[in-house]
N, C-alpha and C positions, 0 to 999 in steps of 0.2 A: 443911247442912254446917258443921263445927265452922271459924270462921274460926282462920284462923294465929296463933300464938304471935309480937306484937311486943313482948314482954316485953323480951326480951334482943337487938335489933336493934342495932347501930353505931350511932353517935350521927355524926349528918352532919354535915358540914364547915358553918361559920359561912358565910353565903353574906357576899360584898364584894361591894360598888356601888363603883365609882371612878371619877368623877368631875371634868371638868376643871373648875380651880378657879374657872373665872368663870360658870358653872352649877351650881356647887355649892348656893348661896344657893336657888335659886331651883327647886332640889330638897327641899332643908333646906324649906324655907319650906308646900309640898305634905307633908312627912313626918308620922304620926300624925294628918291632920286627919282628925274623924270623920266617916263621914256618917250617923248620927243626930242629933238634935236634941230641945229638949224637956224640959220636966221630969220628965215621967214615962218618958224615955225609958231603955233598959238603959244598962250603959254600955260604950262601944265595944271591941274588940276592937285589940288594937294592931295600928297600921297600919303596912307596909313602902312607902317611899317611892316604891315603884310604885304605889301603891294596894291591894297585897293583905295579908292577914291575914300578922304576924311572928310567929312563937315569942316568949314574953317573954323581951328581953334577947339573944337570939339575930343581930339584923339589926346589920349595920353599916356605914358609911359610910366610906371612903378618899378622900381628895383626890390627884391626880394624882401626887403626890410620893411617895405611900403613908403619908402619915398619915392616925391614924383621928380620923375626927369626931365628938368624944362625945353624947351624945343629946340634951344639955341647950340644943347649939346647933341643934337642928333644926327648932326655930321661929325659925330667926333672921331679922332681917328685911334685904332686901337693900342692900348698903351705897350710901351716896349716890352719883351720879354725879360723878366728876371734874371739876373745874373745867379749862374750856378752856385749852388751852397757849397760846394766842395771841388775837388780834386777829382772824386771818379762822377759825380755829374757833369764835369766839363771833359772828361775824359768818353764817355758816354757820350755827350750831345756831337764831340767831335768825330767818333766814331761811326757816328748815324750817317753822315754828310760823305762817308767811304763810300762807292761804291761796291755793293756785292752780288754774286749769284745767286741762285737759289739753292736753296740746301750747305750752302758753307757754314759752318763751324769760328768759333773763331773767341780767342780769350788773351789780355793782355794782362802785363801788369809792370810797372815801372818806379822806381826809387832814384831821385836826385839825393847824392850822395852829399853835395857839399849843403842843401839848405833841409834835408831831410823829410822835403814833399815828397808824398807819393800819392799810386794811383792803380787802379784796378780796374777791371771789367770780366766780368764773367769767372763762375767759378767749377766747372766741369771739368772734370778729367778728362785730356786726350791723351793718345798716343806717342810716347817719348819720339820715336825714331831715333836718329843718330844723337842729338841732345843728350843721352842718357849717358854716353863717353865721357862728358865731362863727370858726372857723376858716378863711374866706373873707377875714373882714376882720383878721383876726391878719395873713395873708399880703399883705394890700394893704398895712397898718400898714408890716411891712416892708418894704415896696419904697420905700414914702415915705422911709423912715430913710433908708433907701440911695440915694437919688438928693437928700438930703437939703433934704425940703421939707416940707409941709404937707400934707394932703390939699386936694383943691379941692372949693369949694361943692359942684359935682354929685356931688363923693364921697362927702360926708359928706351932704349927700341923702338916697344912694342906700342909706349906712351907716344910718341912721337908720331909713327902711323895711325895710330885709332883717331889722334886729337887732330894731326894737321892735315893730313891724306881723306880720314872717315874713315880707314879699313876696318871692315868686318872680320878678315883673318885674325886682325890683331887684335879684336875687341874679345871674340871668341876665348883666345889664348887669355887675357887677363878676367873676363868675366868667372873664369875657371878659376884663376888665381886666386882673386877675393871670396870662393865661398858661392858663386852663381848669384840667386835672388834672396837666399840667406846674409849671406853677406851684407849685399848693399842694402838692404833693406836694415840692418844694424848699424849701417856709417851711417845712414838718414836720421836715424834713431837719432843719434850725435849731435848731427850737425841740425835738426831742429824742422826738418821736412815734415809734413803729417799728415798730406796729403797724395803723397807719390807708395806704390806700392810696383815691386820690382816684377816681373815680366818671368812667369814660370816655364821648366819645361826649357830652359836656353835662349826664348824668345826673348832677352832683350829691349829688343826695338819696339816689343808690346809692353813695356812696364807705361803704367799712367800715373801721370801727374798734372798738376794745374799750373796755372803761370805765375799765380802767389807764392806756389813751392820751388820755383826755377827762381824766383828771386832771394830766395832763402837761401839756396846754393848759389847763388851768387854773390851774396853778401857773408859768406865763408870762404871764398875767395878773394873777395876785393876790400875785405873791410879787415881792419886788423880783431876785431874781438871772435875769435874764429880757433873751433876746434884744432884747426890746419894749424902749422908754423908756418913762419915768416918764409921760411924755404920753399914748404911746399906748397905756398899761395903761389908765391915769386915762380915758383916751376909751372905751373897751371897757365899761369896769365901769359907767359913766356910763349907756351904752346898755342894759346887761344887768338896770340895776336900774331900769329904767323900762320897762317891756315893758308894750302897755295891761293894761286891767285883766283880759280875758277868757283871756288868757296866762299868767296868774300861780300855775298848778297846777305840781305836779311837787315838785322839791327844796324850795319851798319850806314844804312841808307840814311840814318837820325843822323851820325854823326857830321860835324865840321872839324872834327880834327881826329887824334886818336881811337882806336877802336879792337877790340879782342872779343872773338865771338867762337860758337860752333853751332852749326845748322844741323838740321835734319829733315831729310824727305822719304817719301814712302810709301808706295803706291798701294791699296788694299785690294787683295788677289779676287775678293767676294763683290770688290763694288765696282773695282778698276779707277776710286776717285783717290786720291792724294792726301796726305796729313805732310802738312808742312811748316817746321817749327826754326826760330831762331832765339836764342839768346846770349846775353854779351854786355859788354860795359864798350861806352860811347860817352866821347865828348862833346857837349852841342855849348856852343853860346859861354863856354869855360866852364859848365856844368858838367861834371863828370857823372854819367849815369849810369842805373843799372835797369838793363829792358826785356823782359823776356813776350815772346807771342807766340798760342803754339793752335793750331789750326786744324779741321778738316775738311773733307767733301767737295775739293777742289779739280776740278776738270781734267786742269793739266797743272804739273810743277810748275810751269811758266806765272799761272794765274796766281797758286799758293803762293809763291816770291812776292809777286807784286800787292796783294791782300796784308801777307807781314809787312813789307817795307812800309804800306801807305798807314797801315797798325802804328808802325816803331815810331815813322815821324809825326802821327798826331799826337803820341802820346810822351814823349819827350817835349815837344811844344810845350803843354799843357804842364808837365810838372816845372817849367825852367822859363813860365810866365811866357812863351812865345805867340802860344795859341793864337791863330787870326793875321800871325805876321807872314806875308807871301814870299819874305826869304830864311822864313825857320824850316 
């Protein structure tokens, strides 16, 4: 049978592709690519940005707005990524590029002391564990103020154990002293925490807080405008920067030079996974900082260490302009 006469058929509408403008690029960029190869090979048939065979000159491209895209930009390559609007989007984007497990937990937050950047991520409440020591003896500190004396011998003892050992005997003894979860939860009152709430029942190492609130209490330590006197900041930092030697993981992984911290680990009886927190003041780059990162659902203690350290130094980078540099 004699096929049909398309001599004289209508000439068909130019097909549009329209496209929103932030998948444009990365249309464009697919557009015309061959798939031949080779040197002897024919040469391709022009391609429509779906992938199928165009009429020459025929196809065209529209951005959302209804302009059209001429064809010269359809190899174009897609434009750089914007540079972060802030401090916890770079601290965020830095964040992402950590490796992690599944099911971990995990919230920082960090203050450059001498240019007053800071920076955050994540705002849930974990688990103090030992961290909470230094916040035991903030609340002792203050009561001393207030009844205005000294600590006595067996305080500072028992300060000395809790803060640079970790002991739990000795935390027990002064958690008593201050009033238990009453107490501290009145020095926080103080010192301007509002998001930590103290561990009922003796438990302690269950009070929760976030990492915005460990920098709170950190900057009533290291900063002078601070409930605390000058003594008993002096006495805290004294303790924090002599922790033995087997302690001395965590924040201080950021530093290049001085450093005073107190960790906490914790294994949960129900999961058998790990809460592991560090906080501390750290020198990086002549920036004196303050970093706290407090973590859960971690495997093993091993892995929680190494989740905070790779936490402490993106996130110091980033408040102290280092970010990206392969020896911050």
């Amino acid at each position: 049978m004699t096929p049909p006469d398309t001599r004289h058929r209508a000439r068909r509408p130019r097909p549009v592709l329209v496209a929103h403008a932030a998948l444009t690029t990365a249309l464009l960029a697919c557009a015309g690519a061959s798939g031949v190869s080779g040197d002897q090979a024919e040469p391709a048939a022009a391609q429509r940005p779906d992938g199928g065979a165009a009429d020459s000159g025929e196809w065209e491209i529209r951005a959302a707005d209804g302009s059209s895209v001429p064809p010269s930009a359809w190899h174009a390559s897609p434009p750089e990524p914007a540079a972060p609007r802030d401090a916890d989007t770079a601290l965020a984007l830095a964040l992402a590029d950590l490796p992690s497990a599944p099911g971990t937990r995990l919230s920082v937050a960090v203050l450059d002391l001498a240019t007053g950047t800071h920076a955050s991520y994540g705002s849930a409440a974990f688990d103090t564990a030992s961290i909470v020591k230094v916040n035991v003896l903030a609340a002792l500190l203050l009561q001393a103020q207030d009844e205005g004396r000294e600590l006595t011998a067996s305080e500072r003892r028992l300060a000395s154990e809790m803060i640079r050992r970790s002991d739990n005997d000795a935390t027990d003894a002064l958690w008593r002293r201050i009033g238990g979860a009453e107490g501290l939860d009145a020095a926080n009152a103080r010192l301007g925490l509002t998001g930590t709430v103290a561990g009922r029942q003796g438990l302690w190492g269950l009070t929760q807080t976030t990492s915005t609130d460990q920098i709170t209490l950190l900057r009533a330590i290291f900063a002078p405008d601070s409930e605390l006197s000058p003594a008993s900041r002096a006495y805290i930092q004294e303790l924090m920067a002599t922790v033995v030697p087997g302690q001395r993981w965590g924040v201080s992984a950021a530093a290049d030079g001085g450093f005073a911290l107190k960790n906490g680990w914790l294994p949960r009886s129900q999961t058998g996974l790990w809460d592991v927190n560090s906080i501390g003041w750290v020198t990086a780059g002549g920036h004196p900082c303050l970093v706290a990162v407090v973590s859960a659902g971690h495997g093993t203690q091993q892995a929680g260490i190494a989740a905070v350290e790779a936490a402490a130094r993106s996130a110091v980078a980033v408040v102290t302009g280092r970010a990206g540099d392969p020896g911050a």
